[in-house]
C-alpha positions in Angstrom: 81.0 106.3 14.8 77.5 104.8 16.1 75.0 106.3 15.4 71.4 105.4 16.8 68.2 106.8 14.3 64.5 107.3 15.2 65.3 105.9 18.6 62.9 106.5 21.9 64.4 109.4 24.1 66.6 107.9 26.9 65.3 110.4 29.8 61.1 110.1 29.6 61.0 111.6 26.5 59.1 108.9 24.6 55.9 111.0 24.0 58.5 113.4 22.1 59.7 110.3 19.5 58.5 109.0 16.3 58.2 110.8 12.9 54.1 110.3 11.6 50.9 112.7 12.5 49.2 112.3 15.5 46.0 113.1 17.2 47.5 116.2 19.5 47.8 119.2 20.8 50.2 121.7 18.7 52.6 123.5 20.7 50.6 126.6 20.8 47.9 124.5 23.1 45.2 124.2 20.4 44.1 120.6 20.8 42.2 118.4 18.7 44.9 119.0 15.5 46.5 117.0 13.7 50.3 117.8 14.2 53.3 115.7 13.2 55.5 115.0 16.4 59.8 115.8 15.5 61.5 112.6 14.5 64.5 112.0 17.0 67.5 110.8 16.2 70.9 110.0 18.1 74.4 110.0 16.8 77.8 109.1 19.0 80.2 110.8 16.7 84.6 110.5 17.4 85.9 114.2 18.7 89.5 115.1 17.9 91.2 112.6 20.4 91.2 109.0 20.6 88.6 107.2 22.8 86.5 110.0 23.4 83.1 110.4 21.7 80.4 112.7 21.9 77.0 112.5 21.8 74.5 114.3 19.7 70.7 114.5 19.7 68.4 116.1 16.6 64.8 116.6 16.5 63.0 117.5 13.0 60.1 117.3 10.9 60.2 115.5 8.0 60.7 118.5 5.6 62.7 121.0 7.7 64.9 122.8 5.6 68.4 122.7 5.3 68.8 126.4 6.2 67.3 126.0 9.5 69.6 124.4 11.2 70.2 124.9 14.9 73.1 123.6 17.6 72.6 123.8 21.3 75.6 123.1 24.1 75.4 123.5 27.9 76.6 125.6 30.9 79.3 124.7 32.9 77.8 122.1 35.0 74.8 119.9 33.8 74.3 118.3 30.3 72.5 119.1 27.2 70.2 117.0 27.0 68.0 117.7 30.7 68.6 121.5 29.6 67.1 121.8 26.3 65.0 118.3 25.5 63.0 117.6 29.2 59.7 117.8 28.1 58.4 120.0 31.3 54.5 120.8 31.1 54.9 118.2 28.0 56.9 120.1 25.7 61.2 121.0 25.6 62.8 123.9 24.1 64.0 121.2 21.5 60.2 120.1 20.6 59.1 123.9 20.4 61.7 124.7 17.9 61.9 121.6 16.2 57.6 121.9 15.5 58.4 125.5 14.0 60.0 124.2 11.4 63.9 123.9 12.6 66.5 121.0 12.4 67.0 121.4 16.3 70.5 119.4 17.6 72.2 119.5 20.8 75.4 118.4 22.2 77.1 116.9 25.2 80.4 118.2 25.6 83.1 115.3 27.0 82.8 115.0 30.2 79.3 115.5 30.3 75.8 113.6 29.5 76.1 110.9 27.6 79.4 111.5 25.8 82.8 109.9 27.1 84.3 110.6 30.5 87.7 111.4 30.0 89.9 108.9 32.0 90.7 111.5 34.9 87.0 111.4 36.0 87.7 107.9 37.2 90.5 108.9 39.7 89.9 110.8 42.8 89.4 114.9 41.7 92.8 115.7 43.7 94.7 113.4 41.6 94.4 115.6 38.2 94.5 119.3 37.0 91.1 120.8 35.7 90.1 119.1 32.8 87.5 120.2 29.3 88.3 124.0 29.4 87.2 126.2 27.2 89.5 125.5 24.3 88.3 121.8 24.5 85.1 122.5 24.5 85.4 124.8 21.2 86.8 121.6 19.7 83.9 119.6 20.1 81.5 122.0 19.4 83.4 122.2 16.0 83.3 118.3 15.6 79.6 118.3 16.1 79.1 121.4 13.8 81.2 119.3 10.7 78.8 116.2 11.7 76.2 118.3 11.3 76.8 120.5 8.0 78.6 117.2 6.2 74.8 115.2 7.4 72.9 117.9 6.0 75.1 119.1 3.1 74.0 122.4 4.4 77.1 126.0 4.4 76.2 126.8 7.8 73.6 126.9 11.3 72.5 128.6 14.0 74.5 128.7 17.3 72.9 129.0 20.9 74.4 128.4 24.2 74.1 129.0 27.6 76.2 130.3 30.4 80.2 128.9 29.6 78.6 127.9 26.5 78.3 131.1 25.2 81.8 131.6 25.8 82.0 128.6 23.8 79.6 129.5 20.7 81.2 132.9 20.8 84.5 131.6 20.5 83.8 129.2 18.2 82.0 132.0 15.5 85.4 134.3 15.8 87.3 131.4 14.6 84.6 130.0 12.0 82.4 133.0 10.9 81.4 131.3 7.5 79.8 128.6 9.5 77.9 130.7 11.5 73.9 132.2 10.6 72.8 133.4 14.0 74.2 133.5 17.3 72.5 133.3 20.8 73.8 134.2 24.2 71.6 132.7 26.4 72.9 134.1 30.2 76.8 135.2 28.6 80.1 135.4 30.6 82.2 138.1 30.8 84.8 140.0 33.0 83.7 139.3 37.1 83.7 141.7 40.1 82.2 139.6 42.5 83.5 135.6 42.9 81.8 133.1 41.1 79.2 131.4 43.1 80.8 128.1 41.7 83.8 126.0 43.1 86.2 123.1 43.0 89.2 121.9 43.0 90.7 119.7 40.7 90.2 117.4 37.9 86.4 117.7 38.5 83.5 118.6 41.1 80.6 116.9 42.2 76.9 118.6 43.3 74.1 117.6 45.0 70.7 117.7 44.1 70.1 120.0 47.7 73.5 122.3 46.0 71.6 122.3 43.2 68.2 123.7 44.0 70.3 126.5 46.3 72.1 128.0 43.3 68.9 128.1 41.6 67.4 130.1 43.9 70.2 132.1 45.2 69.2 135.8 44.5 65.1 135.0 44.4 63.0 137.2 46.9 61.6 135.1 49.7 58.1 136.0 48.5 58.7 134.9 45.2 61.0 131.6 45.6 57.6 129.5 45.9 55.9 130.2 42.5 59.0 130.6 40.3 59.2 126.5 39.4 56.1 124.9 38.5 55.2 122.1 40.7 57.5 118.9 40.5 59.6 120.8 37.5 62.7 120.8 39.5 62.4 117.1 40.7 62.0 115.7 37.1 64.8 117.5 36.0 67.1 116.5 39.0 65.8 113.2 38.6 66.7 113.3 34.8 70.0 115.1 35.4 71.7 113.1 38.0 70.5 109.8 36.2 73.2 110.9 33.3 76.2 110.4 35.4 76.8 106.3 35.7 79.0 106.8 39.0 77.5 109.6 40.6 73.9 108.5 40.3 75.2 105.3 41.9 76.0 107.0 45.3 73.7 107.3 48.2 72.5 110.3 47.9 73.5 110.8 44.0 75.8 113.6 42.8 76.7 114.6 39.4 80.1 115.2 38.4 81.5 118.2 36.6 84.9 118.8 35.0 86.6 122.0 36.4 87.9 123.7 33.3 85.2 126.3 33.1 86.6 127.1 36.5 90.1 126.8 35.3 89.4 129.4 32.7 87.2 131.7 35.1 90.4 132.2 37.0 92.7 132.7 34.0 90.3 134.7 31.9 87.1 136.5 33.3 88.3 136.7 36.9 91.7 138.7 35.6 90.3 140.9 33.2 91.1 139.0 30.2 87.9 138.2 28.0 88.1 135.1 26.3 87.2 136.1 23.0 86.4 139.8 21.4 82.7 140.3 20.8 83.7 143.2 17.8 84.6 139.9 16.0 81.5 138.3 15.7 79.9 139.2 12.2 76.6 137.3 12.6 73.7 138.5 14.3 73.3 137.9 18.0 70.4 137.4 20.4 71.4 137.5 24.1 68.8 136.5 26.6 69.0 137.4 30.4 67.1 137.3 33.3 66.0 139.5 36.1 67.4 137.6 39.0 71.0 135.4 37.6 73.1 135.8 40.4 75.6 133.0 38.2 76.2 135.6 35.3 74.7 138.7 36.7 74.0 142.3 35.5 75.9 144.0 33.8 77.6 141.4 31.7 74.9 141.1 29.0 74.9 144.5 28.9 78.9 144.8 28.1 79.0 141.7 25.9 75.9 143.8 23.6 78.1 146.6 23.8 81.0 145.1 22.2 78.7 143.5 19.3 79.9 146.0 16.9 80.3 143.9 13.7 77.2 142.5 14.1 74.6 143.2 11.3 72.3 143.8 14.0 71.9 142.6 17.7 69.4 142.3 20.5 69.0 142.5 23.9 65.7 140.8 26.2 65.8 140.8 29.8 63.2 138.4 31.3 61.3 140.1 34.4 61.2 137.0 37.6 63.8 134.7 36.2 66.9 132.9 37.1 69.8 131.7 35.3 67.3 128.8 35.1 64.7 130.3 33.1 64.5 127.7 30.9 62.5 125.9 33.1 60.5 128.3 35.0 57.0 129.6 35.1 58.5 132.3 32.3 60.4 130.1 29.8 57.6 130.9 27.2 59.2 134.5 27.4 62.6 132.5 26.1 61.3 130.5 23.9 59.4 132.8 22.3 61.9 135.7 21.5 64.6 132.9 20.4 61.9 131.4 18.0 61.8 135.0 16.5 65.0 135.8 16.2 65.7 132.8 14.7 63.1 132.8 12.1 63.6 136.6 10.9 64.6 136.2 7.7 67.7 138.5 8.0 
């Protein structure tokens, strides 16, 4: 296992590193204070099979406490890291957290970021079955959750992912309900009417940064497509994104590759009427976030998933007015950010 401490981020986030007081602004804008900036740390850690590692990112202050502990993991396509630690308008979802007081971590599923490519992604896409579906992906999530807990000595943490990976979170709090405080849903899968508005064949897929800025905007209104991402927002996190992937970046233009089990798993499970997991088996509290205008993971699927919550202690359901399946880095993240931060920090 390497494991890399205190190091400057890899993707422009060196403003973000470093673990003393500062001159700064806090993140609630009020300049002039003194705040202490989250130390950042980076771990490679072994999943379950041989030769592939995954990597981990955490962002703390110095006296977080060991019951506020909180894992991110990715949708379906791009990596953890440029979802939940770009520091657009000069703060991520990670620093936000991690400055109100939470051990904030994220990781890169195989396949994705800065963890290993599994061997297939070196052969043409044709030449292999889908690969990292669903079940995979629960099996990393639950390496990085024992790295976690074993480096904090801590019973549990906080779970939050987005898109497939609240498939993933969900599936992985059925099978490990001790180890879970809090759940969030972040955009959540369930059973489809209409086709997904993602494709391949294959091992894996590979997208464009032009592919790319069409999903995101698929299902805005014209009159509102021009003010939904702040100015250069999307071109620092394509920038940022497509830089993760050593061979695709490398091609003129760049792409980023993909493994296809999500889509695998679409087609075996949400596409055929079979959910994944059973929401009545969740016994920790849930928070699922959606926006107005996610044509990925559409209305009503939040609404069936919060339906279904009915071992929770207690659930919640925000919609975000003028959003995408992008929020996150939109002109209303603050709306997400916001109601995750106070969900999380109830004390219930």
């Amino acid at each position: 296992m390497k494991t890399f401490r205190a190091v400057p981020a890899l993707a422009g986030l060196l403003a973000c590193a470093g673990s003393t007081p500062s001159q700064t602004g806090s993140s609630d804008g009020r300049a002039g204070l003194m705040v202490e900036r989250p130390r950042m740390e980076e771990h490679l850690i072994p999943s379950d099979t041989a030769g592939i590692q995954l990597y981990l990112r955490n962002k703390r202050l110095q006296n977080a406490s060991p019951d506020r502990i909180l894992l991110f993991v990715h949708g379906s396509t791009y990596p953890a890291e440029t979802s939940f630690d770009l520091p657009l308008g000069g703060i991520s979802f990670m620093d936000f957290l991690a400055r109100g007081g939470w051990d904030v971590w994220l990781v890169d599923l195989r396949g994705y970021g800065r963890s290993t490519r599994p061997p297939e992604m070196d052969q043409p896409p044709a030449a292999n079955p889908a690969i990292v579906t669903t079940d995979v992906a629960v099996r990393d999530v639950a390496s990085a959750v024992d790295f976690i807990l074993a480096q904090r000595k801590a019973p549990k943490l906080a779970l939050m992912g987005w898109s497939w990976g609240t498939t993933i979170m969900a599936g992985y709090t059925v099978r490990n309900p001790g180890k879970v405080s809090k759940l969030v849903l972040y955009a959540p899968q369930w059973l489809r009417t209409t086709p997904s508005i993602i494709s391949g064949e294959g091992a894996y897929r590979t997208v464009s940064m032009d592919s790319a800025r069409d999903r995101w905007l698929k299902g805005v209104p014209e009159d509102k497509k021009k003010d939904l991402i702040p100015a250069g927002w999307f071109e620092q996190w394509a920038q940022a994104t497509f830089a993760t992937d050593p061979v695709g970046s490398k091609q003129d233009p760049p792409v980023l590759r993909a493994p296809n089990g999500t889509l695998r798993d679409t087609k075996e499970y949400w596409s055929s009427g079979k959910p994944y997991y059973d929401p009545a088996q969740i016994k920790a509290p849930v928070l699922i976030v959606h926006a107005e205008w996610d044509q990925d993971l559409p209305n009503p699927m939040p609404r069936e998933v919060f339906s279904r919550l009915t071992s929770a202690p207690y659930r919640r359901l925000v919609e975000i007015g003028e959003g995408t399946h992008t929020v996150i880095m939109e002109k209303n993240r603050d709306q997400l950010f916001n109601e995750v931060r106070l969900f999380l920090d109830e004390l219930r």
